[in-house]
C-alpha positions as a Markdown table, in Angstrom:
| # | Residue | x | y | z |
|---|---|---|---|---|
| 1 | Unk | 0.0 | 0.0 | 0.0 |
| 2 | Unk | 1.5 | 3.3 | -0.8 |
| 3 | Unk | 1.3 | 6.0 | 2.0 |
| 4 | Unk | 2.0 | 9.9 | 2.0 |
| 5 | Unk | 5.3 | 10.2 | 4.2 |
| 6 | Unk | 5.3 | 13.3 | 6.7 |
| 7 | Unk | 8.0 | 14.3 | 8.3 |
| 8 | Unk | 9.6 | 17.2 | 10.7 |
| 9 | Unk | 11.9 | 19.5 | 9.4 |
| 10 | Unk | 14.2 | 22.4 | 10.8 |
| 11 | Unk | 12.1 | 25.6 | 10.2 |
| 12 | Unk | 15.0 | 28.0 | 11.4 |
| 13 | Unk | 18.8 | 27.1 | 9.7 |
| 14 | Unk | 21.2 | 29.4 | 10.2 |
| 15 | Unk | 25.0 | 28.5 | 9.4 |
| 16 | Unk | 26.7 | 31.6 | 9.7 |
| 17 | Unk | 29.9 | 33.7 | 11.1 |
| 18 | Unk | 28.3 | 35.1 | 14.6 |
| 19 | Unk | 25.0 | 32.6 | 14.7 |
| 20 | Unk | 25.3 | 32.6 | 18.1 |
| 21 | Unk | 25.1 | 35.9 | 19.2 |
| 22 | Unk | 21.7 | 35.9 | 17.0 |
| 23 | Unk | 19.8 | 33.4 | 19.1 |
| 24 | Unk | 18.0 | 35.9 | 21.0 |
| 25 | Unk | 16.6 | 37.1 | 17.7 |
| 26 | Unk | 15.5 | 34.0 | 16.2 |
| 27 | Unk | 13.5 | 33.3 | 19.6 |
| 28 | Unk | 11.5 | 36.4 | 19.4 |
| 29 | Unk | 10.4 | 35.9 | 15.6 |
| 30 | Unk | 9.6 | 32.6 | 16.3 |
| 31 | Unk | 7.6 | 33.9 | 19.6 |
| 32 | Unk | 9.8 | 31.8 | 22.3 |
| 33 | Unk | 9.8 | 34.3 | 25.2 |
| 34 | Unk | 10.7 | 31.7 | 28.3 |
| 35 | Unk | 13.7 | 29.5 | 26.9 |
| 36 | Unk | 15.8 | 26.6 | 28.9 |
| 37 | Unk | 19.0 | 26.4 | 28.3 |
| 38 | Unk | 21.0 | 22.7 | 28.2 |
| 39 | Unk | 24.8 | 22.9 | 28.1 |
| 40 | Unk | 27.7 | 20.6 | 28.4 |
| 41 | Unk | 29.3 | 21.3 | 31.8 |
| 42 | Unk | 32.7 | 23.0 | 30.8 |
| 43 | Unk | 31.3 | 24.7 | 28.3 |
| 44 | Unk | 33.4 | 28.0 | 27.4 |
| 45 | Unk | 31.8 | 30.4 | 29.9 |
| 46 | Unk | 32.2 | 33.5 | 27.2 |
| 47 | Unk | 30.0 | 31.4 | 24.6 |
| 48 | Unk | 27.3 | 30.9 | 27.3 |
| 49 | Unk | 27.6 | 34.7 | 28.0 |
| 50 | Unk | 27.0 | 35.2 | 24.7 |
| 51 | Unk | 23.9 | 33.4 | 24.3 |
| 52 | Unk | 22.7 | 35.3 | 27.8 |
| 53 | Unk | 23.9 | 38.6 | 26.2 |
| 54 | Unk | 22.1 | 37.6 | 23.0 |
| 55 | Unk | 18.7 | 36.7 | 24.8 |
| 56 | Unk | 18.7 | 40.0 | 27.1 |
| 57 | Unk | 19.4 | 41.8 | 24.4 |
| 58 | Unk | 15.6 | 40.7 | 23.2 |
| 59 | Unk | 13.8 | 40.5 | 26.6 |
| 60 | Unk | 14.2 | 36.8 | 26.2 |
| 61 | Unk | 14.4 | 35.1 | 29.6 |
| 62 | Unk | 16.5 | 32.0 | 30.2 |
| 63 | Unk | 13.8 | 30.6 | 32.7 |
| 64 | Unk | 16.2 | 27.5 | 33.5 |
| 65 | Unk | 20.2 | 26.5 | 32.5 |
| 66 | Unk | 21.0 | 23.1 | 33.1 |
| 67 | Unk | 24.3 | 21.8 | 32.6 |
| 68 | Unk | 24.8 | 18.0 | 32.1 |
| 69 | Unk | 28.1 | 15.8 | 32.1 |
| 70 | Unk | 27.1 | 12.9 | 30.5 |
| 71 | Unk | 24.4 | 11.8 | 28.0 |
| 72 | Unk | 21.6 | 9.7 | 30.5 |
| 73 | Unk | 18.2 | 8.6 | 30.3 |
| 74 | Unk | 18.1 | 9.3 | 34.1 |
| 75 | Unk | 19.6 | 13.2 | 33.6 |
| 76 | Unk | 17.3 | 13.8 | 30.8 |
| 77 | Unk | 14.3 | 13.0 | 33.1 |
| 78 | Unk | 15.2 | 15.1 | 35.8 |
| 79 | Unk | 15.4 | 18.2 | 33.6 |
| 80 | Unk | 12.0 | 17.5 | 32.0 |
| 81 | Unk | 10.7 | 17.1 | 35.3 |
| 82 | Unk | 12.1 | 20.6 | 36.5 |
| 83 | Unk | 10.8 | 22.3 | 33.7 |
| 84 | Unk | 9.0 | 25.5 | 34.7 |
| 85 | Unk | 5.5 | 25.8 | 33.4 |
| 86 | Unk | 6.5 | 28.5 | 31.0 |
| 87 | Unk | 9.1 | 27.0 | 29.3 |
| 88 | Unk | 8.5 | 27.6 | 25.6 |
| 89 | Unk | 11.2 | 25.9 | 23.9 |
| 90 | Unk | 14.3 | 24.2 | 25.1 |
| 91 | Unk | 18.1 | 25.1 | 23.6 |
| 92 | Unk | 20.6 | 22.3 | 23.4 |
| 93 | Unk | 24.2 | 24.2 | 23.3 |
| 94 | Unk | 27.2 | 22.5 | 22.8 |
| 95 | Unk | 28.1 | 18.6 | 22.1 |
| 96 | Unk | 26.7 | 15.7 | 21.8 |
| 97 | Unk | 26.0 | 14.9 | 25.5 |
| 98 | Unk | 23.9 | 18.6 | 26.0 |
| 99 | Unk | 22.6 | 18.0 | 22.6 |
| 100 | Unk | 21.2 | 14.6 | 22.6 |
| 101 | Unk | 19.7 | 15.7 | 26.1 |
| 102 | Unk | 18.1 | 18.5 | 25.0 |
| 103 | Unk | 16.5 | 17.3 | 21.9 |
| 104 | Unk | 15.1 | 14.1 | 24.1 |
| 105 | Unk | 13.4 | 16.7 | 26.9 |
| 106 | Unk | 11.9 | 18.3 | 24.1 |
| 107 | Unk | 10.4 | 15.2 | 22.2 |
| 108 | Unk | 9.0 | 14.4 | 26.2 |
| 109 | Unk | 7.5 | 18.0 | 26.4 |
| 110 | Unk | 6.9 | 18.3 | 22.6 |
| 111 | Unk | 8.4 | 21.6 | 22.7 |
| 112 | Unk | 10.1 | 23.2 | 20.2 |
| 113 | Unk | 13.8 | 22.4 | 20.4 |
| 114 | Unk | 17.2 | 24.3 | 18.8 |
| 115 | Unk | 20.3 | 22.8 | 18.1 |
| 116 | Unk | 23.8 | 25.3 | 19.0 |
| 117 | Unk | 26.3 | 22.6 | 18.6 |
| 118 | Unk | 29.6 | 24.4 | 19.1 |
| 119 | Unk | 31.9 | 21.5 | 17.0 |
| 120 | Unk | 30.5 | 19.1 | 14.2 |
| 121 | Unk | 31.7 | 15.9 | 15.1 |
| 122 | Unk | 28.7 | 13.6 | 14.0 |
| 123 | Unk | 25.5 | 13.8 | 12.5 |
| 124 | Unk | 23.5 | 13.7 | 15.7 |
| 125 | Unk | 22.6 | 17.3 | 15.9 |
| 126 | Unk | 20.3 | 17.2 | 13.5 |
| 127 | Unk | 18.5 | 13.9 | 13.3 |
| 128 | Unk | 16.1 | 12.0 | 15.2 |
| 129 | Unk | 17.0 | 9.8 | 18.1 |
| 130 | Unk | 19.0 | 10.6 | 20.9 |
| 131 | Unk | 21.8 | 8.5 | 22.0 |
| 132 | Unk | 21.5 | 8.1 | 26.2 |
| 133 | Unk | 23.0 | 5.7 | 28.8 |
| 134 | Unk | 20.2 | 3.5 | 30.3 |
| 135 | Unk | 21.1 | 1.0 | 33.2 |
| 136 | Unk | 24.6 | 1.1 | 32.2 |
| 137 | Unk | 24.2 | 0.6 | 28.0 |
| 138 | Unk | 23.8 | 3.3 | 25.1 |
| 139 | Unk | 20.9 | 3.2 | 23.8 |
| 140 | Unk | 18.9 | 5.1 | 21.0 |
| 141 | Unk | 15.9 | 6.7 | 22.0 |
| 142 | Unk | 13.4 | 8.7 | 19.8 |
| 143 | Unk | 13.5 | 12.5 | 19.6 |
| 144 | Unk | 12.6 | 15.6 | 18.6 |
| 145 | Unk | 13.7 | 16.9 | 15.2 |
| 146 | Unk | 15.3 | 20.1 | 15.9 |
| 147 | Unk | 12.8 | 23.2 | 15.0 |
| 148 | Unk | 15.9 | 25.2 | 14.2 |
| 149 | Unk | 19.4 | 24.1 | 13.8 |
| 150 | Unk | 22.2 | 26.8 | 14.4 |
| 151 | Unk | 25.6 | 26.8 | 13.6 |
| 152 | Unk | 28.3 | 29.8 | 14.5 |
| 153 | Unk | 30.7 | 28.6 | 12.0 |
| 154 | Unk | 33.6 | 30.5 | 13.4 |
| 155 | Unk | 32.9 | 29.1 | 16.6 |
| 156 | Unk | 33.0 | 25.4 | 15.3 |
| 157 | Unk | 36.3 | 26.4 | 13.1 |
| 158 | Unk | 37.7 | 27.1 | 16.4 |
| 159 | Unk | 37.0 | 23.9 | 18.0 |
| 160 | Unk | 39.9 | 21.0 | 18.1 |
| 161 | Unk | 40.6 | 20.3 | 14.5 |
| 162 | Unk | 39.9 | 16.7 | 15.4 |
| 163 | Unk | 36.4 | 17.1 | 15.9 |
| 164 | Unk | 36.6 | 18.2 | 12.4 |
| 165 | Unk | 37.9 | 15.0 | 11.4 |
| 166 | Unk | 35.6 | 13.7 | 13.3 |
| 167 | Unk | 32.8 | 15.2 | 11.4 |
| 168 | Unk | 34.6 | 14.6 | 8.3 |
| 169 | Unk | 34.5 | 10.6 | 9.6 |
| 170 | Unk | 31.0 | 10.6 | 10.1 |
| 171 | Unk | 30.2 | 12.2 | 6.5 |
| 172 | Unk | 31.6 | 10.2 | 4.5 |
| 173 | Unk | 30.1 | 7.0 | 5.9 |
| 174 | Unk | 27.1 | 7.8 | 3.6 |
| 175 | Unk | 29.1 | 6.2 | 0.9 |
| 176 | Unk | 29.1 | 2.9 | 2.4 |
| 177 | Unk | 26.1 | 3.0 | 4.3 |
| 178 | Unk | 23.9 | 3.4 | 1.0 |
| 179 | Unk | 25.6 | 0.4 | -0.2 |
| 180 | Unk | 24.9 | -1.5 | 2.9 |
| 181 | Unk | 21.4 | -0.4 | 2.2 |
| 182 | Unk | 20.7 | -1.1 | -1.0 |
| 183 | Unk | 22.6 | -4.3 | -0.7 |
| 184 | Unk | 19.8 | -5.2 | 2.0 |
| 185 | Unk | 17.4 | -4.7 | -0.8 |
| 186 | Unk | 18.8 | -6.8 | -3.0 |
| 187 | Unk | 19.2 | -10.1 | -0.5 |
| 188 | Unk | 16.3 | -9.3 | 2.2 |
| 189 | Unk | 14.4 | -7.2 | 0.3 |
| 190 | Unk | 14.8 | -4.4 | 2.9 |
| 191 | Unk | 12.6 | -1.1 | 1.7 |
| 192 | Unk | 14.7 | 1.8 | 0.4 |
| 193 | Unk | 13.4 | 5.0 | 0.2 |
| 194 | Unk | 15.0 | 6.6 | -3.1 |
| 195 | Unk | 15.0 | 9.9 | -2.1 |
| 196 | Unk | 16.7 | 9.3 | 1.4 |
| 197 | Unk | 19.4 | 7.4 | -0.6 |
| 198 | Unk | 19.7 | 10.2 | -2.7 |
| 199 | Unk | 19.8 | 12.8 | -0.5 |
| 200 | Unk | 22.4 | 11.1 | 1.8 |
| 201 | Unk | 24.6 | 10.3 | -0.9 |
| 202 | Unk | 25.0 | 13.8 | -2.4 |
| 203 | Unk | 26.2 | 15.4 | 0.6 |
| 204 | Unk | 29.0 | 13.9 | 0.4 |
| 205 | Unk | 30.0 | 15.3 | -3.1 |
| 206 | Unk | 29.1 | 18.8 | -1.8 |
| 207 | Unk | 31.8 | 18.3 | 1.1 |
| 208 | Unk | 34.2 | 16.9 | -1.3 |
| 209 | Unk | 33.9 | 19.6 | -3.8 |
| 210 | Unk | 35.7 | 22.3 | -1.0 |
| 211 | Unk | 37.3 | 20.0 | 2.2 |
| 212 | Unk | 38.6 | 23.1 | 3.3 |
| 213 | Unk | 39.2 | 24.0 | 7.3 |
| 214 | Unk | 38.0 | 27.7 | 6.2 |
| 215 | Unk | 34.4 | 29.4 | 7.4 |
| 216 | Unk | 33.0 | 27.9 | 3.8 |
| 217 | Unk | 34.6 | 24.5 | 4.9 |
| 218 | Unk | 32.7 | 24.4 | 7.6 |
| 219 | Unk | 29.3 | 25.6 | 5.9 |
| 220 | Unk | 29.6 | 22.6 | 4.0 |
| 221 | Unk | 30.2 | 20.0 | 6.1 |
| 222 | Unk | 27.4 | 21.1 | 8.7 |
| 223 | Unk | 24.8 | 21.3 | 6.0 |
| 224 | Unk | 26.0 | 17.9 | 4.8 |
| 225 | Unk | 25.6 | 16.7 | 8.3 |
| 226 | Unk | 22.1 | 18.2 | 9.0 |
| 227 | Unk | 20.8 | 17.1 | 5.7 |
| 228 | Unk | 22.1 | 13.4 | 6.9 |
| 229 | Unk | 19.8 | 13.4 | 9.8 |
| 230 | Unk | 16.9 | 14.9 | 7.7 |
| 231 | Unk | 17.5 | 11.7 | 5.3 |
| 232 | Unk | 17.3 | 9.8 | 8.6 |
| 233 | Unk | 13.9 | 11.5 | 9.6 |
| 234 | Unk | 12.2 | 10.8 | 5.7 |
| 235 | Unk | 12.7 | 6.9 | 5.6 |
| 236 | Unk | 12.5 | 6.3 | 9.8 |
| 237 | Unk | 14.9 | 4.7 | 10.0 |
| 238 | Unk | 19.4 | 5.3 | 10.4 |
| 239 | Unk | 20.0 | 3.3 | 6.9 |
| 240 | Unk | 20.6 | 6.2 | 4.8 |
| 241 | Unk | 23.9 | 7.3 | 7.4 |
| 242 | Unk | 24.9 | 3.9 | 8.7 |
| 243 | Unk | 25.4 | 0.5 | 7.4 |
| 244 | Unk | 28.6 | -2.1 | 8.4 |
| 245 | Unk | 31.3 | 1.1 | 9.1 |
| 246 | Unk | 28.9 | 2.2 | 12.0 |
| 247 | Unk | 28.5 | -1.6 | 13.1 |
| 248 | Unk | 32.5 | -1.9 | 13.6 |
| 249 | Unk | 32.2 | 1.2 | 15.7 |
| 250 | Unk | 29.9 | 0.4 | 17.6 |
| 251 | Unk | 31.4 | -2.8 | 18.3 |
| 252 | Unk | 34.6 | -0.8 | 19.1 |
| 253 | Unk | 32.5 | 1.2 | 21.8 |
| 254 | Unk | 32.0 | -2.2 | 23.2 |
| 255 | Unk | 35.2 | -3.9 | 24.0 |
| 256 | Unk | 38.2 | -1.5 | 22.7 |
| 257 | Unk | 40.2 | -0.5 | 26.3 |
| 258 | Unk | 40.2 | 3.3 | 24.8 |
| 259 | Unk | 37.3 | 3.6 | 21.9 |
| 260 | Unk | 37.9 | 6.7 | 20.1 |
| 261 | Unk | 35.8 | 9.7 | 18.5 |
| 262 | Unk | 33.0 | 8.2 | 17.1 |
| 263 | Unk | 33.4 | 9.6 | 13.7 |
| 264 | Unk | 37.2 | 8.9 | 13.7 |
| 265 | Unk | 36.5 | 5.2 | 14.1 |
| 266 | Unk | 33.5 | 5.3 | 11.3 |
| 267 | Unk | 35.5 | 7.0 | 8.9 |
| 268 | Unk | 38.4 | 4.5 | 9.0 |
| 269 | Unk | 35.9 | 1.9 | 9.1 |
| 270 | Unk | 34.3 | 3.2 | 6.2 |
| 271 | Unk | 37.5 | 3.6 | 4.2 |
| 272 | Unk | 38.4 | -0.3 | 5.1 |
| 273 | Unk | 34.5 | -1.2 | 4.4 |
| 274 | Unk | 34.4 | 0.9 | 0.9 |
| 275 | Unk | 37.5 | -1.1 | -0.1 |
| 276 | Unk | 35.4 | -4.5 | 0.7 |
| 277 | Unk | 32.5 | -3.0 | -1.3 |
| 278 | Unk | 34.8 | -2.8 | -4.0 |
| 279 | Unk | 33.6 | 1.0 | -4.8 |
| 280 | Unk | 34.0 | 4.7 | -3.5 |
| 281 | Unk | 37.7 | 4.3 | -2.2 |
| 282 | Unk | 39.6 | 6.8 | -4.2 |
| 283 | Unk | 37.5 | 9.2 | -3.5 |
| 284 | Unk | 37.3 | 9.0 | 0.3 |
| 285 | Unk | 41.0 | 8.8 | -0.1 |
| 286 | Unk | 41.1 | 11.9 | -1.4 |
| 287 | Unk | 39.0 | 13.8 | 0.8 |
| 288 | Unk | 40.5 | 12.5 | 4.1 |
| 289 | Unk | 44.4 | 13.0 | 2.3 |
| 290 | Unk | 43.1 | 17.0 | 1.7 |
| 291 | Unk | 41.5 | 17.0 | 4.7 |
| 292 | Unk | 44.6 | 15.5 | 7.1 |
| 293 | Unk | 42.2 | 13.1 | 8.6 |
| 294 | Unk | 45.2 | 10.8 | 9.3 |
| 295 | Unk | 47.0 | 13.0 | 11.4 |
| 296 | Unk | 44.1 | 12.0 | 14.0 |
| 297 | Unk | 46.2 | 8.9 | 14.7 |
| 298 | Unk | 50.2 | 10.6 | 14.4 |
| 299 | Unk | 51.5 | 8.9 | 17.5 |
| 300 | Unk | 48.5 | 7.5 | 18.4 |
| 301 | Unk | 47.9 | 4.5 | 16.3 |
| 302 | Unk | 44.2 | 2.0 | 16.6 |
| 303 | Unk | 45.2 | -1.3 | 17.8 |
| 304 | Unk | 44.8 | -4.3 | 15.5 |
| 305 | Unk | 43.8 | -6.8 | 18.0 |
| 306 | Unk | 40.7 | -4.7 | 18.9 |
| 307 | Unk | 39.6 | -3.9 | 15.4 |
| 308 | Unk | 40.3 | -7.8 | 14.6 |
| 309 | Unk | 37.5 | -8.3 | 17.4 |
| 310 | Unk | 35.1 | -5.7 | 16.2 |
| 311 | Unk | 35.2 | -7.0 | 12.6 |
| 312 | Unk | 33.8 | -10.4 | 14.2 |
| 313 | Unk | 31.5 | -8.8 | 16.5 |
| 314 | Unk | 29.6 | -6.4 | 14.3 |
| 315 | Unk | 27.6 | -8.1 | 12.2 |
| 316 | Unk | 25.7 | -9.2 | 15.6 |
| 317 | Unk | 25.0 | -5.6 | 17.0 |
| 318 | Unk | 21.9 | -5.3 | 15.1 |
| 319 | Unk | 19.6 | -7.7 | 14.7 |
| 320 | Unk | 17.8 | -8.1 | 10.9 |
| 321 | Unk | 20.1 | -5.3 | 9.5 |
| 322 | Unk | 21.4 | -6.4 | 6.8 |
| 323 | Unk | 25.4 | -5.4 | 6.0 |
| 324 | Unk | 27.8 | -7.0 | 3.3 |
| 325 | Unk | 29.7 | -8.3 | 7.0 |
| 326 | Unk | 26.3 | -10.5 | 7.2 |
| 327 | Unk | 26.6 | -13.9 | 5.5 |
| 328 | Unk | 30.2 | -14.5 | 6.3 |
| 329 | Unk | 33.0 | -13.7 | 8.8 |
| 330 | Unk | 35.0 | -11.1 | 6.8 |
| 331 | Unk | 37.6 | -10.4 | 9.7 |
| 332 | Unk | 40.5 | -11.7 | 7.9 |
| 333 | Unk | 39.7 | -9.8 | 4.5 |
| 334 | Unk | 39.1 | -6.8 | 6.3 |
| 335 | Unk | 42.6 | -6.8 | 8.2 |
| 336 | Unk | 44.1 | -8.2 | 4.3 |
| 337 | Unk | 43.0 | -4.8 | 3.5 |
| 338 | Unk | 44.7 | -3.0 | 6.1 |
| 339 | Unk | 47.9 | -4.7 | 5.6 |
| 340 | Unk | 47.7 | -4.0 | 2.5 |
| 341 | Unk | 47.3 | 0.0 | 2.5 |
| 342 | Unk | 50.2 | 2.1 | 2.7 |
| 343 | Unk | 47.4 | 4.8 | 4.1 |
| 344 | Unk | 46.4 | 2.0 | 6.9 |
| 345 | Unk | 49.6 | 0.6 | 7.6 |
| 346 | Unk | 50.2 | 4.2 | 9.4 |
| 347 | Unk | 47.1 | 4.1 | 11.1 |
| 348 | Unk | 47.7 | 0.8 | 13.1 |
| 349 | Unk | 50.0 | -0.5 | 15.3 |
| 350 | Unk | 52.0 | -3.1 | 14.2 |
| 351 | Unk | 50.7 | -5.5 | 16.8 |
């Protein structure tokens, strides 16, 4: 039976030098007079001053700031259970922890919520589910879709250059993760929705057409990244931004003594997984040579054992989700690929 697909959408997207001291004017056009504030504890102090500064500015009031220090089920309850009556919408500043948060207290209160993430390492500030601990695991919950999505780009172009890798990391898994996808198709028979392919696929070229670490750079890869989650929020599903790279990451979460950034380990895994897949190599080769996505691991190289383990473990994170790791254990082509690529052979110990 064919069926009309409706989805949420950012209303508000602003990617811009100086977003952030604007947020106090895109809460009184969109009539948000009583705003919460979530931040990640440590948060620069003179970037929360300039959201206050902004806010006053426009007779906004912050009616509540919460600052949270990790990414819980059990934190994200007791701020929607604080919430002041008045609250209007709810403001996720920051990373990942504050942001997936915020965006879960405002599915709870369906509020209107506004994503400020400070770096761009991942996807997840614009798409919908929130990653939380619960009773000791990471889970995925559902969320809100972000109302408004905005980005100081000079601010995130002075956050650690490896969140920028990061971000880079987590792009570029598009490539593999539409295989993955439409590979599911073509065995399971696992629904694709064309224009959620299509969509997540071409942000990719648009990063790749300027990997810069400029103010334009930046532009490019957080619209790539938001439209991800939108492709995430048309089909219902994450198979239009993750397929078998995100599997070997999240494996790595799992038992790795040190797991690293989670778009660091996706976007090696993808390079590794693309090579498998027999297509899109080169060209994420050349995006994470321009980009010096490598120099991530100068001195600090990913151990071999663990990624041995996480090629064996992955194809069991997900039940029914289909990945060209599924029908066989592909562990020992997989590491045949890494010690066989003078890129990858500098990435990983020699252990």
């Amino acid at each position: 039976m064919i069926r009309n697909t409706q989805i949420s959408i950012p209303t508000l997207v602003r990617i811009k030098p100086g977003a952030i001291d604007r947020l106090g004017i895109y809460a009184l056009r969109a009539r948000l007079p009583n705003v919460v504030l979530i931040s990640n504890a440590g948060l620069d102090s003179s970037l929360l001053e300039r959201v206050a500064a902004s806010m006053k500015r426009e007779n906004i009031n912050i009616v509540q700031h919460d600052e949270v220090d990790m990414s819980s089920f059990e934190r994200a309850q007791d701020i929607f259970q604080s919430l002041p009556a008045s609250t209007s919408a709810i403001f996720g500043i920051g990373g990942g922890k504050a942001l997936d948060v915020a965006k879960y207290v405002a599915f709870l209160t369906k509020l209107p919520y506004i994503a400020v993430p400070t770096a761009l390492s991942n996807d997840g500030f614009c798409s919908p589910q929130a990653s939380l601990e619960f009773k000791g695991k990471r889970r995925s919950f559902p969320a809100a879709m972000p109302y408004g999505v905005v980005v100081d780009s000079q601010v995130c172009l002075q956050a650690p250059r490896v969140l920028w890798w990061s971000g880079i990391g987590d792009s570029v898994a598009k490539i593999t993760a539409v295989y993955d996808w439409k590979l599911a198709f073509k065995v399971r028979g696992t629904p694709v929705d064309d224009l959620a392919a299509l969509l997540s696929d071409a942000t990719v070229f648009q990063l790749m057409a300027k990997p810069d670490h400029d103010l334009e750079g930046i532009r490019l890869l957080a619209t790539a990244l938001m439209l991800n989650g939108i492709a995430m929020e048309i089909c219902g599903s994450s198979r239009p931004a993750s397929g078998s790279e995100h599997l070997i990451s999240h494996a790595l979460d799992l038992t790795s003594s040190r797991p690293r950034l989670h778009g660091l380990q996706v976007g090696v895994a993808t390079y590794i997984i693309s090579q498998l897949q027999g297509q899109g190599a080169d060209r994420i080769a050349g995006l994470f040579d321009a980009t010096g996505f490598w120099s991530a691991f100068a001195g600090d190289p990913l151990d071999r054992r663990e990624w041995t383990a996480a090629f064996r473990l992955a194809p069991t994170i997900k039940a029914d989700f289909y990945t060209i790791l599924s029908d066989k254990d592909r562990a020992d082509d997989l590491m045949n690929i890494i010690d066989n690529d003078p890129r990858l052979l500098a990435v990983f110990s020699s252990k």
